[in-house]
C-alpha positions in Angstrom: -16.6 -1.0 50.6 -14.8 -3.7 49.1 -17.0 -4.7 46.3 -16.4 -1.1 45.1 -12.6 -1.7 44.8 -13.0 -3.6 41.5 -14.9 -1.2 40.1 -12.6 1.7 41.0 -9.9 -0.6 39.0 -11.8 -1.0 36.3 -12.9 2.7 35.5 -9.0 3.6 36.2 -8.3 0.8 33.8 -10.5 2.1 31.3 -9.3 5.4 31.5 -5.8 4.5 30.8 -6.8 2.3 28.0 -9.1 5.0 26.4 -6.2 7.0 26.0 -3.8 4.7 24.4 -7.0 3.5 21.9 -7.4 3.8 18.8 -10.8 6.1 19.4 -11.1 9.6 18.1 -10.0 12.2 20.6 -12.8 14.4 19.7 -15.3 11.2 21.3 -13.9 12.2 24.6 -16.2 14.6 25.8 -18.9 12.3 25.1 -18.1 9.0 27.0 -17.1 12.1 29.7 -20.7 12.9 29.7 -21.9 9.2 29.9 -19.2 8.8 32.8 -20.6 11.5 34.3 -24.8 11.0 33.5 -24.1 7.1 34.7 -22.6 8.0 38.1 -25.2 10.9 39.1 -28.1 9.0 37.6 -27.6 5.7 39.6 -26.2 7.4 42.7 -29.7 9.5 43.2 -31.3 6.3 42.1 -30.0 4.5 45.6 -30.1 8.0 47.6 -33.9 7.6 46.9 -34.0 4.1 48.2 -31.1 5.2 51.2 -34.3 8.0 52.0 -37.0 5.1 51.8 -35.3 2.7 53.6 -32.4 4.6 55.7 -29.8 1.6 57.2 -29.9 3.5 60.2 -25.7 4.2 60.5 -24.9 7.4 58.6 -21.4 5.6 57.7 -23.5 2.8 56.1 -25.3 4.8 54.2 -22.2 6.7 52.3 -21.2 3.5 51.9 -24.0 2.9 49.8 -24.2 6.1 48.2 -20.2 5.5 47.0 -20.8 2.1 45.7 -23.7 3.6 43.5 -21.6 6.5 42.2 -18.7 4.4 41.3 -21.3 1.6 40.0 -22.8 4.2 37.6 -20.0 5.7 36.5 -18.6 2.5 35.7 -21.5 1.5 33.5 -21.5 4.6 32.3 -17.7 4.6 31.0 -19.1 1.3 29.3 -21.8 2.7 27.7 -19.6 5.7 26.2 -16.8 3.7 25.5 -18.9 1.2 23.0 -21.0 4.2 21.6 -17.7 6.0 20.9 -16.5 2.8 19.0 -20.1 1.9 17.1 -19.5 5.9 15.8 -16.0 5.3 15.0 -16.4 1.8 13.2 -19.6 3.7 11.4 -17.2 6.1 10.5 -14.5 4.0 9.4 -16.8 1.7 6.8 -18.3 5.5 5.0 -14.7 6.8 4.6 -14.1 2.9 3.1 -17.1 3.4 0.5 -16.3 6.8 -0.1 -12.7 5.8 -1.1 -14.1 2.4 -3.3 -16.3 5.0 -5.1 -13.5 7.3 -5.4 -11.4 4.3 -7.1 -14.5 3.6 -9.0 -14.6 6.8 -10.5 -11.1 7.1 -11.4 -11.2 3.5 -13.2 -14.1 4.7 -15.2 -12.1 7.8 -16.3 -9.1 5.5 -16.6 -11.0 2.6 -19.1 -12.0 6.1 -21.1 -8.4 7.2 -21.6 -7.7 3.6 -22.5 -10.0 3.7 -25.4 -8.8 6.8 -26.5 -5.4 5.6 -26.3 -6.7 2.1 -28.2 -8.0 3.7 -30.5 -6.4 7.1 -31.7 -2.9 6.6 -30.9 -2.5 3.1 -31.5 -4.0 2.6 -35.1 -2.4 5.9 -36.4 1.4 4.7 -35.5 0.6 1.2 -37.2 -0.1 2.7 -40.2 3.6 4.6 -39.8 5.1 1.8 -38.6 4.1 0.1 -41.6 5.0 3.1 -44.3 8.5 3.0 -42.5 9.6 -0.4 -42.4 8.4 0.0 -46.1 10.8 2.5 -46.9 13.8 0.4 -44.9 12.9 -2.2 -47.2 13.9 0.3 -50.0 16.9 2.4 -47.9 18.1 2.6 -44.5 19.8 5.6 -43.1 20.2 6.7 -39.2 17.2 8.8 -39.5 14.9 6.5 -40.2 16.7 4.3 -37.6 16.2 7.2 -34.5 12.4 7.1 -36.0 12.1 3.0 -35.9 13.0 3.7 -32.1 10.8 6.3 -31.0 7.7 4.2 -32.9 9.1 1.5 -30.4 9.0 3.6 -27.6 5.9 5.0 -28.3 4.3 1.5 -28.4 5.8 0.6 -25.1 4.0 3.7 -23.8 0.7 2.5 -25.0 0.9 -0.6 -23.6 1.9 0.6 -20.6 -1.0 3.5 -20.1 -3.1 0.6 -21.3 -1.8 -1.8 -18.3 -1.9 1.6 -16.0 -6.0 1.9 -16.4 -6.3 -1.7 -15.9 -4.2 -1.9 -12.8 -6.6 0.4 -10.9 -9.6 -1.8 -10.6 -10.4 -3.2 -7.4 -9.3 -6.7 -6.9 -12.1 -9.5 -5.9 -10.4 -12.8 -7.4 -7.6 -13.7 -5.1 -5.2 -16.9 -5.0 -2.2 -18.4 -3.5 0.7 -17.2 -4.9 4.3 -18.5 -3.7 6.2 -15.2 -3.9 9.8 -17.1 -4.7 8.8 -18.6 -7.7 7.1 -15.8 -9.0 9.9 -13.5 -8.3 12.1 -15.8 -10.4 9.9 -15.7 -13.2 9.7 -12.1 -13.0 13.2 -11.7 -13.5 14.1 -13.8 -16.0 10.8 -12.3 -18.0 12.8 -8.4 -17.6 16.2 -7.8 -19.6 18.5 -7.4 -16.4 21.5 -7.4 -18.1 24.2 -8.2 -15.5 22.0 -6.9 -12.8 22.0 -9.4 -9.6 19.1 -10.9 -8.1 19.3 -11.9 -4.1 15.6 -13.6 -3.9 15.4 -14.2 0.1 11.0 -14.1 0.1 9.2 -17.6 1.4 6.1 -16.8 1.9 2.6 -17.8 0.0 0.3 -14.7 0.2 -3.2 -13.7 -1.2 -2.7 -12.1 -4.1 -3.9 -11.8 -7.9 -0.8 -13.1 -9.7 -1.3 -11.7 -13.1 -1.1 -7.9 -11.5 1.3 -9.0 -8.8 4.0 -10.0 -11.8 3.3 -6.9 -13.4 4.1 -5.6 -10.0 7.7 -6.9 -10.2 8.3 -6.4 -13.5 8.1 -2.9 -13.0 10.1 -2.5 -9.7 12.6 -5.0 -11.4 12.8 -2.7 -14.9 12.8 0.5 -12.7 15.9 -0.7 -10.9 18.0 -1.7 -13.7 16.8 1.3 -15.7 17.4 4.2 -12.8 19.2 2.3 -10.2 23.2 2.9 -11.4 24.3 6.2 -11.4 26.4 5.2 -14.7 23.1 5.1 -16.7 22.6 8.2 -18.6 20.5 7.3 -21.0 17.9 4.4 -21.4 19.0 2.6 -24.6 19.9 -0.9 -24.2 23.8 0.3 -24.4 23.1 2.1 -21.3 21.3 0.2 -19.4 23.9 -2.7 -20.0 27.0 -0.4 -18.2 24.8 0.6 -15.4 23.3 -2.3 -14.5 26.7 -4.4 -14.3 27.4 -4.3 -10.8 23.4 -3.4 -9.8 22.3 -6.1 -6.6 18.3 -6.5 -6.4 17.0 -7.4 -3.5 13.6 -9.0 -2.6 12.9 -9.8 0.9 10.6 -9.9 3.7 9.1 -7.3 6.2 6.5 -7.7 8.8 3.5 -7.2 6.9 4.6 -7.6 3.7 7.9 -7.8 1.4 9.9 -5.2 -0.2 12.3 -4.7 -3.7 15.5 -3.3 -2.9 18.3 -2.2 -4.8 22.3 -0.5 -4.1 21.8 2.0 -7.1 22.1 5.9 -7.0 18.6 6.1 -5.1 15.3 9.0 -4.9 16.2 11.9 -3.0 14.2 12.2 0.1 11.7 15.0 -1.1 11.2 13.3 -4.3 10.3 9.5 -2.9 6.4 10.8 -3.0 6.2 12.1 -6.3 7.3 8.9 -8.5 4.9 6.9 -7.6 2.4 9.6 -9.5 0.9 9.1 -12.8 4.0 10.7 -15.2 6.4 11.1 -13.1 9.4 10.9 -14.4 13.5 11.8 -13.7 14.6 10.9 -17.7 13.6 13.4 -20.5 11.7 11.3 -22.9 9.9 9.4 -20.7 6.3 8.6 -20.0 6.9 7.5 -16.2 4.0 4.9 -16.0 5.7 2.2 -14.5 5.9 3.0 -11.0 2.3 4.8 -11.2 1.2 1.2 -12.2 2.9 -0.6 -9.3 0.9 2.0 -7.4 -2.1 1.4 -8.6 -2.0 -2.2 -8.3 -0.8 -1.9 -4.6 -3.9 0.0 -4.3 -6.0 -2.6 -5.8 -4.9 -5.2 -3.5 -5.7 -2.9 -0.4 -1.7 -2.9 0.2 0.1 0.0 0.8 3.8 1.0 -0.3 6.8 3.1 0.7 9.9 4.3 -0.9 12.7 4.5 1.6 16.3 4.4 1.3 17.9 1.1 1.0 21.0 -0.2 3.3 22.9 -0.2 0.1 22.2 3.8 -0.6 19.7 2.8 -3.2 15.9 2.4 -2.8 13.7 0.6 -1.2 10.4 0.1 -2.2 8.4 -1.7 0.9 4.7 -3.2 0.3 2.8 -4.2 3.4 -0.7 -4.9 5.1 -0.3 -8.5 2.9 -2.3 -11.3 3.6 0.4 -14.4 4.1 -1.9 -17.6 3.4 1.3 -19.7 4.9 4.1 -20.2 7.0 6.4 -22.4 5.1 10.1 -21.9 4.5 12.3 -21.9 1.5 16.2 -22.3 1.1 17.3 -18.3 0.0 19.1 -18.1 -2.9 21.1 -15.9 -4.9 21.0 -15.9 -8.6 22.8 -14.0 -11.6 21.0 -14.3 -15.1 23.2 -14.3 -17.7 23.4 -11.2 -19.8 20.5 -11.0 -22.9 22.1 -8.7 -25.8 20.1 -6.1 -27.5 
């Protein structure tokens, strides 16, 4: 009777444990059956041998006939339990090659809208670009000034729907990357205007640095661009006002880091949507930049969430990172000095 104690802990054990796992509910009914098959099958097993070779005390033999019931259905909650995981880590690696060939597919559409964009948009507005700055040469009016602009604007879209289709490709080249320095080269690579930096990251994580700055860049530009409620418009005049008494923050989360500012903020139903391809709150825009720090999240296997910052800004938090150290760094704050237009 006592050797069957441990065994009745152990299937109570694993019946608490089973619930709180991370197995699929609907794999239940299944290690229920093998709970069930292992206690019945063993327990006639030994009723056999009680029949063959009776102990001779009736007590004696329940005895028996309990430890071989709770014996079986012990190995038989083991059985279920690591058939229920096999199916569920079986489960896990299709959906994981079903999503790489989804990416897969929507890179190879992506390169193909690249080219398109390559070659038909971009080699058409060089050869206006170039008729115009020809005729500036001769006159200049605010006309052909507004039309200098949107050429510039357009080329900025290009480039970004160019760096969008190859932000989505799976990364396999990894290196160290010490988040602090690359933060500060990220911001003094964006016009911030008077916008603050508060860099507070130490860590070194696993990362491919090239997309990662792009990364910042474009949570950095986004911020300065949407972040202050004074900034109507996106020219460099407006961007300068609203972004005068704009505080960035970069810090770190378990899991991961996250960009942070104190601007005007995403409304809660709307915090989904900008990270789409286009999405966009200013008329006139193309709204690539946050579908590229999406896609490059992606690419690393990271994931990211827009919340509200403790300023009343937003937060834009990246985790599941792989930190490749534990060292510390002093955290600074930093101002850049103001770049004119």
């Amino acid at each position: 009777m006592l050797a069957i104690v441990p065994f009745a802990a152990a299937i109570i054990v694993g019946g608490f444990w089973l619930s709180n796992s991370e197995i699929d509910p609907d794999h239940y009914r299944r290690i229920g059956v093998w709970f069930a098959g292992g206690l019945v099958s063993f327990l006639l097993l030994n009723v056999a041998m009680i029949l063959t070779w009776p102990t001779g005390s009736l007590s004696e033999d329940i005895g028996w006939a309990l430890f071989a019931a709770i014996v079986g259905g012990f190995g038989g909650l083991m059985m279920g339990i690591f058939e229920a995981r096999a199916i569920s880590r079986a489960v896990e690696a299709e959906r994981q090659r079903l999503h790489r060939e989804a990416i897969e597919q929507r890179n190879e559409r992506l390169d193909e809208f690249a080219a398109v964009v390559a070659h038909d948009l971009r080699n058409p507005l060089n050869v206006a670009s170039g008729q115009l700055e020809l005729e500036r040469m001769d006159r200049d009016s605010e006309q052909l000034e507004t039309a200098a602009t949107a050429m510039d604007r357009m080329e900025t879209l290009i480039d970004r729907t160019l760096t969008l289709a190859r932000s989505g490709h799976v990364i396999s080249d990894t290196e160290a990357v010490d988040l602090a320095e690359l933060v500060d080269s990220c911001w003094e690579a964006v016009p911030t205007m008077d916008a603050t930096l508060e860099n507070e990251v130490t860590a070194v994580i696993d990362a491919d640095p090239d997309r990662l700055r792009h990364l910042f860049e474009n949570l950095f530009r986004n911020s300065v661009e949407h972040g202050s409620t004074s900034a109507q418009a996106k020219s460099d005049d407006a961007i300068e006002r609203g972004s005068a008494d704009l505080t960035i923050r970069v810090g770190e989360i378990s899991g991961g880091f996250y960009v942070a500012d104190d601007g005007s903020g995403i409304p809660p139903e709307k915090r989904d949507a900008v990270l789409d391809d286009g999405y966009t709150t200013t008329d006139g825009e193309g709204g690539l930049g946050l579908a590229i720090v999406q896609r490059i999240v992606e690419a690393h296997g990271w994931d990211i969430d827009v919340t509200e910052s403790d300023g009343g800004g937003t937060r834009f938090e990246i985790t599941d990172i792989t930190r490749t150290d534990s060292s510390e760094k002093d955290t600074y704050t930093r101002s850049k000095t103001p770049i004119q237009p």
